[in-house]
Biopython code that builds the backbone (N, CA, C, O; Angstrom):
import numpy as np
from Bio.PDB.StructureBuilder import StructureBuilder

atoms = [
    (1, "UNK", "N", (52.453, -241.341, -23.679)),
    (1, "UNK", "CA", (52.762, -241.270, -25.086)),
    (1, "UNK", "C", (51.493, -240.945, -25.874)),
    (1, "UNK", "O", (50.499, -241.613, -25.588)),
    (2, "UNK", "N", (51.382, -239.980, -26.858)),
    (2, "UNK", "CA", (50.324, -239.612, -27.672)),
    (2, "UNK", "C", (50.094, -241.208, -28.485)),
    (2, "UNK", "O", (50.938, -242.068, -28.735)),
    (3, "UNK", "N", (48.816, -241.192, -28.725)),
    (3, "UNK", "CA", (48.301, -242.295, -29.693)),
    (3, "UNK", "C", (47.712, -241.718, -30.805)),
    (3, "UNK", "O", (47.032, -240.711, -30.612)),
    (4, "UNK", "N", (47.843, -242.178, -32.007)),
    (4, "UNK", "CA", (47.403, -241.573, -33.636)),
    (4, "UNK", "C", (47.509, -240.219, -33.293)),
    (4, "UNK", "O", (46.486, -239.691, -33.728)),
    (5, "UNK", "N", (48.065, -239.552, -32.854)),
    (5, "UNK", "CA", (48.800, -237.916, -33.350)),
    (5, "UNK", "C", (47.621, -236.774, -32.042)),
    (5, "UNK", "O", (47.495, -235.551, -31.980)),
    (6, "UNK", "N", (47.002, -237.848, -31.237)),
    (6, "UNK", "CA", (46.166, -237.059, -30.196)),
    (6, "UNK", "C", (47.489, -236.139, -29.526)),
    (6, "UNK", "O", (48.684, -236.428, -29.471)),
    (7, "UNK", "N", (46.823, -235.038, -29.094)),
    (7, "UNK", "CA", (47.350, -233.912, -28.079)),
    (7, "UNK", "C", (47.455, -235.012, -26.516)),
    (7, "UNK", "O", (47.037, -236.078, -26.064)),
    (8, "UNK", "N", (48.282, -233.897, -26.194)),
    (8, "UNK", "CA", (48.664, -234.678, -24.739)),
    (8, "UNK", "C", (48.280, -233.219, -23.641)),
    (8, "UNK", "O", (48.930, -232.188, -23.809)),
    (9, "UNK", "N", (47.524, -233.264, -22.890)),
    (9, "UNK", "CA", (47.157, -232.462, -21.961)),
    (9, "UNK", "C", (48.321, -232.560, -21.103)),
    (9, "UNK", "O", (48.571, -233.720, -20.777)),
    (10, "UNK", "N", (49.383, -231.361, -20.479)),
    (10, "UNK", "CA", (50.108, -231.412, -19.305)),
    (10, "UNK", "C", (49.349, -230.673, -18.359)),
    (10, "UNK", "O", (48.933, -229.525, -18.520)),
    (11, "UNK", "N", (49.187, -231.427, -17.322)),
    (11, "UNK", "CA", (48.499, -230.621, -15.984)),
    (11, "UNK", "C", (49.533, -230.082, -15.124)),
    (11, "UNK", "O", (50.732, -230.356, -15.161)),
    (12, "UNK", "N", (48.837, -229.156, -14.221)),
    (12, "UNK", "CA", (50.438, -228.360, -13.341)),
    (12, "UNK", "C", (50.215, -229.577, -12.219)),
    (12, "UNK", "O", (49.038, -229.796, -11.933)),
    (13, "UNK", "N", (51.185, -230.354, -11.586)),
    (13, "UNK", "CA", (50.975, -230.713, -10.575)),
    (13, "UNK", "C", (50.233, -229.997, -9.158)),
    (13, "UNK", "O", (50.581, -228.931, -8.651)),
    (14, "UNK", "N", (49.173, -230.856, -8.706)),
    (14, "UNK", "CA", (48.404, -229.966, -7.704)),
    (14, "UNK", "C", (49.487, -230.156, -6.432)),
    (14, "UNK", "O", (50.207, -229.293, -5.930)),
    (15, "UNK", "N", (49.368, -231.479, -6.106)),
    (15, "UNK", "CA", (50.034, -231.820, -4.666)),
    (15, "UNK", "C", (50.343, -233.131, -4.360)),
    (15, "UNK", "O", (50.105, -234.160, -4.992)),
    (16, "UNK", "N", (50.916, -232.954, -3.286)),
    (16, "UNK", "CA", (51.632, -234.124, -3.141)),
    (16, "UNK", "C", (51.228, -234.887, -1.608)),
    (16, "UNK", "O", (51.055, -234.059, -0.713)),
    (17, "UNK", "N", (51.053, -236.360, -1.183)),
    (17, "UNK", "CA", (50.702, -236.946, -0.144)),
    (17, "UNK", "C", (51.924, -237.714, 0.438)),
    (17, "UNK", "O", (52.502, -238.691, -0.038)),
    (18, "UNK", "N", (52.235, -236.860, 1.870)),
    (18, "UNK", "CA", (53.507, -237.488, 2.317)),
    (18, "UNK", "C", (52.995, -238.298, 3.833)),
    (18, "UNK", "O", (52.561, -237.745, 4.843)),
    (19, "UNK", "N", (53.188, -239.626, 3.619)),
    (19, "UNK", "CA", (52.932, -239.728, 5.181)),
    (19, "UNK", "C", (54.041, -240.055, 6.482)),
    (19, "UNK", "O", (54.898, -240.904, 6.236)),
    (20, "UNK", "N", (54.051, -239.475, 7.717)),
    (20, "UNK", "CA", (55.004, -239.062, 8.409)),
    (20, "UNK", "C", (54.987, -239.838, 9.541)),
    (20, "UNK", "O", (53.918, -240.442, 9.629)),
    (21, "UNK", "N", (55.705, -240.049, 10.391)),
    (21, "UNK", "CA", (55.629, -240.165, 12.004)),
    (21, "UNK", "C", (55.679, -238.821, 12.789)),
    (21, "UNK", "O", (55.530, -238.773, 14.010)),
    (22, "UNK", "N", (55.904, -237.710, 11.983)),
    (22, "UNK", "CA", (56.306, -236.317, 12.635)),
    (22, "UNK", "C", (55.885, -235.091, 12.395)),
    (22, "UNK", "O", (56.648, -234.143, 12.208)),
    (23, "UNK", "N", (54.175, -235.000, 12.380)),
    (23, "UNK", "CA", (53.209, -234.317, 11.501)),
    (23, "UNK", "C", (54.060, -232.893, 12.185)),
    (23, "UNK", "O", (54.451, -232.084, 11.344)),
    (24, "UNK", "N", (54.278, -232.651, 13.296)),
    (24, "UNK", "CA", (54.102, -231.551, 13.616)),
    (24, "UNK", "C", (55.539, -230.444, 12.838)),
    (24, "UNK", "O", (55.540, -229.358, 12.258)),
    (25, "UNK", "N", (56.679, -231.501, 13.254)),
    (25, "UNK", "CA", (58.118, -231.043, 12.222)),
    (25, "UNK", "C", (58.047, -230.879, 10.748)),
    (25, "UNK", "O", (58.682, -230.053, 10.092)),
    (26, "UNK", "N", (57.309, -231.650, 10.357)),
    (26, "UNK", "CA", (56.777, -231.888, 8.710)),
    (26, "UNK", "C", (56.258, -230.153, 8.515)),
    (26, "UNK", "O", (57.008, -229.383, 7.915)),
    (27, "UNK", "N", (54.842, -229.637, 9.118)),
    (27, "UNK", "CA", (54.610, -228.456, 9.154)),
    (27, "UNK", "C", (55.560, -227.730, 9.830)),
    (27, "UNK", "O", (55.035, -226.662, 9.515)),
    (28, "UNK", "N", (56.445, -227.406, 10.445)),
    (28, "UNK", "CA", (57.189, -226.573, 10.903)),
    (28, "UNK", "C", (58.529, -226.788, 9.568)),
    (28, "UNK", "O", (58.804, -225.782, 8.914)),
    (29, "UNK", "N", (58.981, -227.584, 9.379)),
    (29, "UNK", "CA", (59.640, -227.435, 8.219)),
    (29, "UNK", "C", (59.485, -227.078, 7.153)),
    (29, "UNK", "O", (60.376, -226.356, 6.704)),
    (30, "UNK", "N", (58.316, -227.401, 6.265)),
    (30, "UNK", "CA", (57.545, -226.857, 5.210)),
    (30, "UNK", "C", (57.533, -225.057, 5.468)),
    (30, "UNK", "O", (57.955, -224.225, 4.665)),
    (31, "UNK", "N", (57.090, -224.861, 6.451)),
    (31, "UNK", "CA", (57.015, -223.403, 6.747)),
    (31, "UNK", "C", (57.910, -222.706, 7.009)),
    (31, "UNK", "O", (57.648, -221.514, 6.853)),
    (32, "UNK", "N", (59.141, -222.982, 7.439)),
    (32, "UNK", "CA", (60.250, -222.544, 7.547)),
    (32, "UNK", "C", (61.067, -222.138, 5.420)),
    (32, "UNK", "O", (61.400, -221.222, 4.667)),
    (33, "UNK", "N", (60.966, -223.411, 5.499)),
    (33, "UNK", "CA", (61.720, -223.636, 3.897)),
    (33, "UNK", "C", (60.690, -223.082, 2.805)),
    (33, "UNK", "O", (61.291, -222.587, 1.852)),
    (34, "UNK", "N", (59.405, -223.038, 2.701)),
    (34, "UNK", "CA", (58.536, -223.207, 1.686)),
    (34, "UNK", "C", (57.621, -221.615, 1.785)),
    (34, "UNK", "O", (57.268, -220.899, 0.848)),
    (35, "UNK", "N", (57.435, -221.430, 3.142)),
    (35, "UNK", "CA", (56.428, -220.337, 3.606)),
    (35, "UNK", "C", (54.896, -221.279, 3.828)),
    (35, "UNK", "O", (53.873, -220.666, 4.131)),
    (36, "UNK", "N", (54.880, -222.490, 3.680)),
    (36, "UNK", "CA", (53.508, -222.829, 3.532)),
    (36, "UNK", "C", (53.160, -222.508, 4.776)),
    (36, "UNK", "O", (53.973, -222.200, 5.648)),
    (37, "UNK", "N", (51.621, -222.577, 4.966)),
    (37, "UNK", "CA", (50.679, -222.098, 5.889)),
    (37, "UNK", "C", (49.564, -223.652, 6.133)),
    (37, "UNK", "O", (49.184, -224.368, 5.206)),
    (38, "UNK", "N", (49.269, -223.834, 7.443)),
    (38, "UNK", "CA", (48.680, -224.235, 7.578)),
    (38, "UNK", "C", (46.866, -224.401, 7.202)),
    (38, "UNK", "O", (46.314, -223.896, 8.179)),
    (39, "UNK", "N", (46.061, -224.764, 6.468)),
    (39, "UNK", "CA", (45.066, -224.671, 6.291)),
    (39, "UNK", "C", (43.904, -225.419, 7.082)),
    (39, "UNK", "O", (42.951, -225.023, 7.754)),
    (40, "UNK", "N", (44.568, -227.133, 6.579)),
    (40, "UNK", "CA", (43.287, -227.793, 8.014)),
    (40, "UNK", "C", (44.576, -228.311, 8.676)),
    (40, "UNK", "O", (45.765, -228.255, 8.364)),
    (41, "UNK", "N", (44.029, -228.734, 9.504)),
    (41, "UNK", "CA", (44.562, -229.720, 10.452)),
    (41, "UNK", "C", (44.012, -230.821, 11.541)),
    (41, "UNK", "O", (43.000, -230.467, 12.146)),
    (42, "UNK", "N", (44.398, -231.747, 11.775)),
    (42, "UNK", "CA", (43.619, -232.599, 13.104)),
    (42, "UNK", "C", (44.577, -233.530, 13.335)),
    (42, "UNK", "O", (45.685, -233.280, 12.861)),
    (43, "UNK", "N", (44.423, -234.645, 14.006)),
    (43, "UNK", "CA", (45.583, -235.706, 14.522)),
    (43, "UNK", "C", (46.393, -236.031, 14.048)),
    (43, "UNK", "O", (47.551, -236.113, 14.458)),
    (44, "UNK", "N", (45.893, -236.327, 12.932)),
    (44, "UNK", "CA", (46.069, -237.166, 11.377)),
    (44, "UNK", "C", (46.666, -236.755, 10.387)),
    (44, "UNK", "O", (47.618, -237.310, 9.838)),
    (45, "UNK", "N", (45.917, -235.287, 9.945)),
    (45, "UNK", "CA", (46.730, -234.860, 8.739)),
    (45, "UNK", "C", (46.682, -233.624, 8.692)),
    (45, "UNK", "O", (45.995, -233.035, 9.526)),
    (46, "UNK", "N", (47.370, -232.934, 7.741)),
    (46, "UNK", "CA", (47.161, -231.353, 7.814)),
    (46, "UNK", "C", (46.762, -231.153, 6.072)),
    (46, "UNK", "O", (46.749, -232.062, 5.243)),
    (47, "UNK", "N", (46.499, -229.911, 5.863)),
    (47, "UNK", "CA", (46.674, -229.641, 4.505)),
    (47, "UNK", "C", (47.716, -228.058, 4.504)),
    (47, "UNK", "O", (47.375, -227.232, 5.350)),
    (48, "UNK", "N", (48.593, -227.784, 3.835)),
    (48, "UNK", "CA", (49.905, -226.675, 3.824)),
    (48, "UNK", "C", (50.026, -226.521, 2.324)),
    (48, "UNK", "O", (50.015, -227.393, 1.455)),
    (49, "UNK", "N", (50.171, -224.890, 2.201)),
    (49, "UNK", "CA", (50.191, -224.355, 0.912)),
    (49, "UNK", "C", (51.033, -223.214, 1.112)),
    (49, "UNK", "O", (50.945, -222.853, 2.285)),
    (50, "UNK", "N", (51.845, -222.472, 0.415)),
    (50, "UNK", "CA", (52.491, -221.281, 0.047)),
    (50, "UNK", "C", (51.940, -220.741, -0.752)),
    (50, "UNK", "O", (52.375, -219.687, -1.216)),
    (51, "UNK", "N", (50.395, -221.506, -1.307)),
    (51, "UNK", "CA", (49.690, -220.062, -2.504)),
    (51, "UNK", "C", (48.621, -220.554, -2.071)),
    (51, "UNK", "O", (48.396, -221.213, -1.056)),
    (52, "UNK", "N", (47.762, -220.092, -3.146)),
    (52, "UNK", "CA", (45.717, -219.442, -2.893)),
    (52, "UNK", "C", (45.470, -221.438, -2.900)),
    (52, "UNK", "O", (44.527, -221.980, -2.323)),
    (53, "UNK", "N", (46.159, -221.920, -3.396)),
    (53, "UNK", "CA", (45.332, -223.686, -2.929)),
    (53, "UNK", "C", (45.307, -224.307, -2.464)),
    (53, "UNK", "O", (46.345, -224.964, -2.380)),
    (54, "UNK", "N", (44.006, -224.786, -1.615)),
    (54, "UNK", "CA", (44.233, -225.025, -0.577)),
    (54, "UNK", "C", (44.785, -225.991, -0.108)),
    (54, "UNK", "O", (44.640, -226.143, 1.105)),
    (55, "UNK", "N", (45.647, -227.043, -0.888)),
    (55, "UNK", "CA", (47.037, -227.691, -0.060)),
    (55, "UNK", "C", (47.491, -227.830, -1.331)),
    (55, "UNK", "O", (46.771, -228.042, -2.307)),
    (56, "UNK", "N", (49.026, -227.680, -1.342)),
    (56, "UNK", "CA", (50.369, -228.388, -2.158)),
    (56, "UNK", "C", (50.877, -229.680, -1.653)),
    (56, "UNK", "O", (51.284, -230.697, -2.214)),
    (57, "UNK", "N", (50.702, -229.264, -0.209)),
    (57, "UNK", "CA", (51.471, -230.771, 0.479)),
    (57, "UNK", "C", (50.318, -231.296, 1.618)),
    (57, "UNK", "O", (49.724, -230.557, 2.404)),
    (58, "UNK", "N", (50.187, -232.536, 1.515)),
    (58, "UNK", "CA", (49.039, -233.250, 2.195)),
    (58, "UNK", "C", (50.199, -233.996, 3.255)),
    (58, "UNK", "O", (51.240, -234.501, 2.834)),
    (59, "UNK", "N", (49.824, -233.960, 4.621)),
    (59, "UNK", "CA", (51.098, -234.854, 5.523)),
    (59, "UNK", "C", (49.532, -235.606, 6.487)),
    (59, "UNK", "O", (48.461, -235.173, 6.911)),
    (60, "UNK", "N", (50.171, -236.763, 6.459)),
    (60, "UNK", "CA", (49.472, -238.228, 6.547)),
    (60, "UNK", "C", (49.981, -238.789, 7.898)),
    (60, "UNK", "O", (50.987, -239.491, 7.805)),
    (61, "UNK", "N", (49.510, -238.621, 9.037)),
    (61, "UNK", "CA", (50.158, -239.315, 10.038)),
    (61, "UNK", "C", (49.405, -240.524, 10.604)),
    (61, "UNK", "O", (49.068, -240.592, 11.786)),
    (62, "UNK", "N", (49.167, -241.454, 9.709)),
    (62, "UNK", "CA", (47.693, -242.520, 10.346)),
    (62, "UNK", "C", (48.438, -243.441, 12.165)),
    (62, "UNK", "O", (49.549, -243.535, 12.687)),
    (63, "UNK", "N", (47.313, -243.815, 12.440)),
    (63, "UNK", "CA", (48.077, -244.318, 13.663)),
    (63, "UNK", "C", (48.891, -245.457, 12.928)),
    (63, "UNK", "O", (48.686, -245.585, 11.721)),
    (64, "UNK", "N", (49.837, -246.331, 13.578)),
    (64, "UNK", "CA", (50.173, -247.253, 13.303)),
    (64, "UNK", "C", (51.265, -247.256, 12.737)),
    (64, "UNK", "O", (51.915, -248.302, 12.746)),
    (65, "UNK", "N", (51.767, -246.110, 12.095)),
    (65, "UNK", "CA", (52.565, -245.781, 11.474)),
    (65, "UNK", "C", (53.816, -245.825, 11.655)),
    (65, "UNK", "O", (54.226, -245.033, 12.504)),
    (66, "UNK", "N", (55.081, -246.902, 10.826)),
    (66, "UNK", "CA", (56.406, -246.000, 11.498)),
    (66, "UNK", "C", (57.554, -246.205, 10.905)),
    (66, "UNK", "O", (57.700, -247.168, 10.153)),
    (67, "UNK", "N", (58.772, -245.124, 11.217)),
    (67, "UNK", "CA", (59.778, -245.073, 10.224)),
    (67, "UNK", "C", (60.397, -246.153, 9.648)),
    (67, "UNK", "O", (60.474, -247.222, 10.253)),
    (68, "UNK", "N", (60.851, -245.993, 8.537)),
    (68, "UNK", "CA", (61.620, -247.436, 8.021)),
    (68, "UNK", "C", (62.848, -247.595, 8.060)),
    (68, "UNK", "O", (63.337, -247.182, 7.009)),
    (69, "UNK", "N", (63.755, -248.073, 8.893)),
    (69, "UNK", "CA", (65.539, -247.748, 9.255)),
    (69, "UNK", "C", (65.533, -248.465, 7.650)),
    (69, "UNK", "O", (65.492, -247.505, 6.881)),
    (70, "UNK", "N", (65.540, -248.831, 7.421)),
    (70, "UNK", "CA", (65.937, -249.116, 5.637)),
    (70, "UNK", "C", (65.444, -248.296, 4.351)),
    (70, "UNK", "O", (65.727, -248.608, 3.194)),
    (71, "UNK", "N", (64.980, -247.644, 4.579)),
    (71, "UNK", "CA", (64.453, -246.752, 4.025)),
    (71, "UNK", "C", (65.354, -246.003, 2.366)),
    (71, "UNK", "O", (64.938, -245.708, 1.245)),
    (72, "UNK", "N", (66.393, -245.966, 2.884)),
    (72, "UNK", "CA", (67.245, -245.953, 1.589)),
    (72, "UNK", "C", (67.419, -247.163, 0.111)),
    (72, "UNK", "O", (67.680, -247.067, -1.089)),
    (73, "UNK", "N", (67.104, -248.220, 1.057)),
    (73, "UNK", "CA", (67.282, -249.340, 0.144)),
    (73, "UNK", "C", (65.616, -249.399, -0.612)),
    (73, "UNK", "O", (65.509, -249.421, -1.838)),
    (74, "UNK", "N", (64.803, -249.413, -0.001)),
    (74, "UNK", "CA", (63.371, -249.450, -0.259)),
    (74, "UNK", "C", (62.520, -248.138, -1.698)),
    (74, "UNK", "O", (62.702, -246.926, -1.805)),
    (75, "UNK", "N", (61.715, -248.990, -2.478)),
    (75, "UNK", "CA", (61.061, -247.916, -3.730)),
    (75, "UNK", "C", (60.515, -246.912, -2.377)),
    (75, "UNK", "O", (60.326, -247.206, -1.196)),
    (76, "UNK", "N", (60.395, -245.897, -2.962)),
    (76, "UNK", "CA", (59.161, -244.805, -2.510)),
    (76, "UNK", "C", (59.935, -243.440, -3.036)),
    (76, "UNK", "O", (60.967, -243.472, -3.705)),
    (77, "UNK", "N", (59.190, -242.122, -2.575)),
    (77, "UNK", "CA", (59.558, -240.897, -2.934)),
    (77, "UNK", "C", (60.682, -240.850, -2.675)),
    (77, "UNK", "O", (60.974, -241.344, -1.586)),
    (78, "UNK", "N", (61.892, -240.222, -3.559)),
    (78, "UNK", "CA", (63.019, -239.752, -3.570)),
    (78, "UNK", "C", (63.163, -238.173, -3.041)),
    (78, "UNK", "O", (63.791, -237.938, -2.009)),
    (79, "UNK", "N", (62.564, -237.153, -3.786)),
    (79, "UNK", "CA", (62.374, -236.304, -3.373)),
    (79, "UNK", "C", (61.332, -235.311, -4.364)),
    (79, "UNK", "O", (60.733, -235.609, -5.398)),
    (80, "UNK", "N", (61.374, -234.243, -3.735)),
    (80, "UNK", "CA", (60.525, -232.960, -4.291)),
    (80, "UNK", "C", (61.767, -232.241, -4.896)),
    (80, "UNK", "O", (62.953, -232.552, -4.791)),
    (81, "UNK", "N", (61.003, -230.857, -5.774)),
    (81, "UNK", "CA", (62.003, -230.010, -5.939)),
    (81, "UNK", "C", (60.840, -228.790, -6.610)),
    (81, "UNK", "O", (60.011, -228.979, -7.500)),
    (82, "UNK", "N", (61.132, -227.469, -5.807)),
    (82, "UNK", "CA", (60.542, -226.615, -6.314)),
    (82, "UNK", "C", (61.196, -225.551, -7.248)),
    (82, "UNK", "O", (62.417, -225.397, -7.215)),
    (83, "UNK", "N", (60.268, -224.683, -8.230)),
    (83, "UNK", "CA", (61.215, -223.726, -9.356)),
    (83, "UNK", "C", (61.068, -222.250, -8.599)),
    (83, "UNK", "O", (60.044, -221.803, -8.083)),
    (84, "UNK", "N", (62.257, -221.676, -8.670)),
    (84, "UNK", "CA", (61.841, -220.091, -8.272)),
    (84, "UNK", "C", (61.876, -219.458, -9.665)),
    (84, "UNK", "O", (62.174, -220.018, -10.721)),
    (85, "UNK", "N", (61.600, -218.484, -9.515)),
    (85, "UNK", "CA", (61.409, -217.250, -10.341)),
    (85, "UNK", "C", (62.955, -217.092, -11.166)),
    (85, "UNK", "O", (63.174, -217.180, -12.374)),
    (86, "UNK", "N", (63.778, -216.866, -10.199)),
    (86, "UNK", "CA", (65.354, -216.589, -10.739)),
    (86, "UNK", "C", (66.442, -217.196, -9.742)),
    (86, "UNK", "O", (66.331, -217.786, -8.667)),
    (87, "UNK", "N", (67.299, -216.902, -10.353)),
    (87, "UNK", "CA", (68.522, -217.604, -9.815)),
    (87, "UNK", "C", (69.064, -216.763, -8.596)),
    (87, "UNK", "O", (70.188, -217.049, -8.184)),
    (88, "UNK", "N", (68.227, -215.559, -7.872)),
    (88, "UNK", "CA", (68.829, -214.365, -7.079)),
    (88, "UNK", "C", (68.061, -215.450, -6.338)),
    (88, "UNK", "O", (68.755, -216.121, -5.575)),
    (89, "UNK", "N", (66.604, -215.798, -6.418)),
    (89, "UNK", "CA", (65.571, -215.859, -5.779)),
    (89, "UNK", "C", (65.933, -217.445, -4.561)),
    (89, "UNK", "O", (65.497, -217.842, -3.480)),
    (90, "UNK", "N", (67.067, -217.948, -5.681)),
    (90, "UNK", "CA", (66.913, -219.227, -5.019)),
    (90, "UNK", "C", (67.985, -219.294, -4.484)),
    (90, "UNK", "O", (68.156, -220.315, -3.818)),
    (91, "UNK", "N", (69.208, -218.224, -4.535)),
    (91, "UNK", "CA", (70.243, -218.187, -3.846)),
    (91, "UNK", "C", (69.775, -217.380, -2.125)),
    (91, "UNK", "O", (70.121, -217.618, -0.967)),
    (92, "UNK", "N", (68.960, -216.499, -2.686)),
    (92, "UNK", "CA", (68.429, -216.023, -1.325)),
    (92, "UNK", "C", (67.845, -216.920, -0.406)),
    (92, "UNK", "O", (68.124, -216.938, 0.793)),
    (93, "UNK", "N", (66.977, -217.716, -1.002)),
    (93, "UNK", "CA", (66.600, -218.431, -0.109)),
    (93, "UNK", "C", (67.813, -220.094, 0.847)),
    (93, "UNK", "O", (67.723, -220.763, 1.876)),
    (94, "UNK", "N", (68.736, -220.005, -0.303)),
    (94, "UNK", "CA", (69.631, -220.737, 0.261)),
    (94, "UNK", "C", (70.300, -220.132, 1.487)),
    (94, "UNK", "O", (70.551, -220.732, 2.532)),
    (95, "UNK", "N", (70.507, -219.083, 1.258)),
    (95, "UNK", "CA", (71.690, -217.841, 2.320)),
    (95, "UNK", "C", (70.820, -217.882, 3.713)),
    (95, "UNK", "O", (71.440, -218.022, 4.767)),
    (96, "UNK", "N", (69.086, -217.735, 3.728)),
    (96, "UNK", "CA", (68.302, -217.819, 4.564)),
    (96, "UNK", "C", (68.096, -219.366, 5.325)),
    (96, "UNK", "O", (67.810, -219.618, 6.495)),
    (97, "UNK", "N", (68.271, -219.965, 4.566)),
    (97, "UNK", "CA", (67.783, -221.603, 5.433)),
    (97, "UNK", "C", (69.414, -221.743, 5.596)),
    (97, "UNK", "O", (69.432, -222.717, 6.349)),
    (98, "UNK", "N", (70.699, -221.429, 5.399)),
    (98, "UNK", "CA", (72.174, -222.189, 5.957)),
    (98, "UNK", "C", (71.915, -221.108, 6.926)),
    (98, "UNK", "O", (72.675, -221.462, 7.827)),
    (99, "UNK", "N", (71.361, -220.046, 7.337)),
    (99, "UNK", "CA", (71.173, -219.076, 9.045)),
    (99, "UNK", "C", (70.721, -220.149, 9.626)),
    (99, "UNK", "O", (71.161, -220.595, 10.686)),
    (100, "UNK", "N", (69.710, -220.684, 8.890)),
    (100, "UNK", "CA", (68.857, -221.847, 10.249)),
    (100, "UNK", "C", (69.242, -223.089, 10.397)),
    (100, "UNK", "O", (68.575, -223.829, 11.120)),
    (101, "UNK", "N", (70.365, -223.547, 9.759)),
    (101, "UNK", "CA", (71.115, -224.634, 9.915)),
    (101, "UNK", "C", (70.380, -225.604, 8.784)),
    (101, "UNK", "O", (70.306, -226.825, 8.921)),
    (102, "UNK", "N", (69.956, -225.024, 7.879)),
    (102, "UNK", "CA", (69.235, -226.303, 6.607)),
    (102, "UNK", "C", (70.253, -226.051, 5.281)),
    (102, "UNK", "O", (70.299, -225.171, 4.421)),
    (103, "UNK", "N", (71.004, -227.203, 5.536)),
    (103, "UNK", "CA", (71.876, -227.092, 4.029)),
    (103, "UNK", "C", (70.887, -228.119, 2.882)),
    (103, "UNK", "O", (69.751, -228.578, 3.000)),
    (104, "UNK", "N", (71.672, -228.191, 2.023)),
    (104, "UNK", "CA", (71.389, -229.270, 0.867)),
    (104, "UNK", "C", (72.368, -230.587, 1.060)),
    (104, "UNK", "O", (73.579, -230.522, 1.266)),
    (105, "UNK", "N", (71.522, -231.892, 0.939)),
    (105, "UNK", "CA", (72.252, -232.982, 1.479)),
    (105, "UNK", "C", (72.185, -233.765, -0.120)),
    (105, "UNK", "O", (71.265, -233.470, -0.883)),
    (106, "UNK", "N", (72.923, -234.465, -0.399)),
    (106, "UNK", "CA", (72.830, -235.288, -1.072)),
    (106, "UNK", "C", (73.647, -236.989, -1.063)),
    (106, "UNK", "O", (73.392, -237.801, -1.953)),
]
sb = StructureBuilder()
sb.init_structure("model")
sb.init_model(0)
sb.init_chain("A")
sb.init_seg("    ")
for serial, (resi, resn, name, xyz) in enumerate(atoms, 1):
    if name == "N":
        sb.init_residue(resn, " ", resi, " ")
    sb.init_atom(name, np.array(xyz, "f"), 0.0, 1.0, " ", f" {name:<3s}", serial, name[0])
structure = sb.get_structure()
């Protein structure tokens, strides 16, 4: 909320930190759906982008780590959602991921 009539700076979101049990599907999915590209990588984590920076999505695999069968009931990320250009742009890409068996779940 602005205070006494100050401007409010909106920043573009840079990226986002997801941590996984399944670094390697995490990047193979991203790249499938997104186009991202791998930039670093090691045991642990990767950094993946679809443009010039060098990560959008940070994937976090620390040891120790592991899924939560409750996971629905529990706070944390709900989801992402990216903007295309146009409405051709994002139907195309729908027509392309239901070939590879990726619908929209809700």
């Amino acid at each position: 909320m602005p205070v006494d009539g100050e401007r409010v700076i909106n920043p573009a979101m840079h990226h986002i930190n997801i941590k996984t049990t399944k670094l390697q599907e995490m990047i193979d999915w991203y790249g499938l759906v997104l186009g991202a590209k791998v930039n670093f990588q090691n045991p642990i984590v990767a950094f993946i982008s679809n443009d010039r920076a060098n990560h959008r999505i940070a994937l976090l695999a620390v040891p120790g780590l592991h899924d939560d069968p409750q996971k629905f009931v529990h706070a944390g990320l709900h989801h992402t959602a990216f903007e295309y250009a146009s409405f051709a742009d994002l139907m195309s890409t729908y027509a392309r991921l239901k070939k590879a068996g990726i619908e929209p779940q809700y």
